[in-house]
N, C-alpha and C positions, 0 to 999 in steps of 0.2 A: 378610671384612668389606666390603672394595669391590663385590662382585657385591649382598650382602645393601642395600646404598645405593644399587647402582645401580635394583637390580630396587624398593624403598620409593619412588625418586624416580617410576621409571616407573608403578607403580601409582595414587600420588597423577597423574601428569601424568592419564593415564586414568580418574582418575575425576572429574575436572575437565570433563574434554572432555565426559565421558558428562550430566555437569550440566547445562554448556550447552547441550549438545544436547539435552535431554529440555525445553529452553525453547523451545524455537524450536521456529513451526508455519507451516504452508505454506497460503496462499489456495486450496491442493487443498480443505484441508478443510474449508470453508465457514464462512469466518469472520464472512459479515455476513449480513444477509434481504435477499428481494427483495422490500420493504416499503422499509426503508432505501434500498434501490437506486434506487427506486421515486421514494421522494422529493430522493435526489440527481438522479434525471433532472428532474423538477420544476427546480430550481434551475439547475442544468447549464444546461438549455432558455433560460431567460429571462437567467441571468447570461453566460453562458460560449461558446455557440453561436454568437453574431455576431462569433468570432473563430475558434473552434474549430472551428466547423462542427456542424450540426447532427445530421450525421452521425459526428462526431467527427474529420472531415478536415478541416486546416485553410482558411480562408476568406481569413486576412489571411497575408502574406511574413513574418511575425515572427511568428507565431504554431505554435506544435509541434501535428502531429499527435497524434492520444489515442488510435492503431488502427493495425492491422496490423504492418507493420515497428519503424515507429517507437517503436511499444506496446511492444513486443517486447525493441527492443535499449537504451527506456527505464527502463522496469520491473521487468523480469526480473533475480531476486537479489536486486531492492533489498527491504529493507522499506516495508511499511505507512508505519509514521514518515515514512520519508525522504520519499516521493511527499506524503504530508500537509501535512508543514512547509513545503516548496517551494512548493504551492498555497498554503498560508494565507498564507503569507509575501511570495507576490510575486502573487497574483490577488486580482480582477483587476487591472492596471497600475494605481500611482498611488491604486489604496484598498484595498489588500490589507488583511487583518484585517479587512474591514467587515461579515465575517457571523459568525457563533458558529463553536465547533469544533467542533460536533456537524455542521452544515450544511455544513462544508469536507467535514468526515471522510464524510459521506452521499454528498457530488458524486463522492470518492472513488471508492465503493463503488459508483457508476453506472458509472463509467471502466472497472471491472476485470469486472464484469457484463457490460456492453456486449461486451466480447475475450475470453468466453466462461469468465470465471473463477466457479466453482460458490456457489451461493451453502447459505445453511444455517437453522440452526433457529435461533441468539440474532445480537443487535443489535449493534453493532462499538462500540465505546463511546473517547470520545478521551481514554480512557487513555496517555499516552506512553510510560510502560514496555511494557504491554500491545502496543502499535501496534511496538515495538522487535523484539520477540519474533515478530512473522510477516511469512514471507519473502514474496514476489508468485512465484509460480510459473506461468508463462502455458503454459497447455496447448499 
C-alpha cells in the first residue's frame, strides 16, 4: 500500500514538473522580430542612450550597462517579465511608466538583440503571463 502512494505521489510530482516545463520557453527561440527590435532601438536611441550609452555602455556612474558581462550576469535566467517591469517601472529616473507597454517591451527586445539573442517570425506582445513563461538565455 505505501510503495503503491508513494510511487501516485511521485508520478503526480512529475507530471507537474513536466507542465511547467512544457510552459517555459527560452529567447533561443526567437521570441520577438527584428522589426520590433528595430523600433525598440528607435526609442532606446533618443530615450535611453544619454545614460546608457549609445552603445549600450554605460555613459553616466549610476547608470548599468545593457552588454557584455554585465548583460550577462544581468539577465541570464531571468525572464522577459522580470527585465520588463524593472524598465517600465523605474526608466527613465523620476518618469518611469511614461511610454506604453508595448514601447518598454520593444526597447526590450533591442537590449537582448543587440547581445546576440536570435530573433524570429511573431511580435512579443506585453502579455505578462506570456513574458513570465520565457526565460533570457544569452548565447
Amino acid at each position: 500500500m505505501k510503495i503503491a502512494s508513494l510511487m501516485g505521489s511521485a508520478l503526480l510530482l512529475y507530471g507537474t514538473w513536466m507542465a511547467c516545463a512544457q510552459g517555459t520557453r527560452s529567447t533561443a527561440d526567437g521570441v520577438f522580430t527584428e522589426e520590433q527590435a528595430k523600433k525598440g532601438e528607435a526609442v532606446y536611441q533618443s530615450r535611453c542612450a544619454s545614460c546608457h550609452g549609445a552603445d549600450l555602455h554605460s555613459t553616466d556612474p549610476e547608470a548599468t550597462d545593457l552588454t557584455d558581462a554585465a548583460f550577462k550576469f544581468g539577465w541570464q535566467g531571468k525572464t522577459i517579465a522580470e527585465k520588463f517591469t524593472v524598465i517600465r517601472d523605474t526608466m527613465p529616473p523620476k518618469r518611469s511608466s511614461s511610454i506604453d507597454d508595448q514601447t518598454y517591451l520593444d526597447v526590450v527586445t533591442y537590449i537582448l538583440r543587440f547581445n546576440k539573442i536570435p530573433t524570429g517570425n511573431q511580435r512579443l506582445e506585453p502579455d505578462p503571463q506570456i513574458l513570465k513563461e520565457i526565460v533570457i538565455s544569452v548565447p
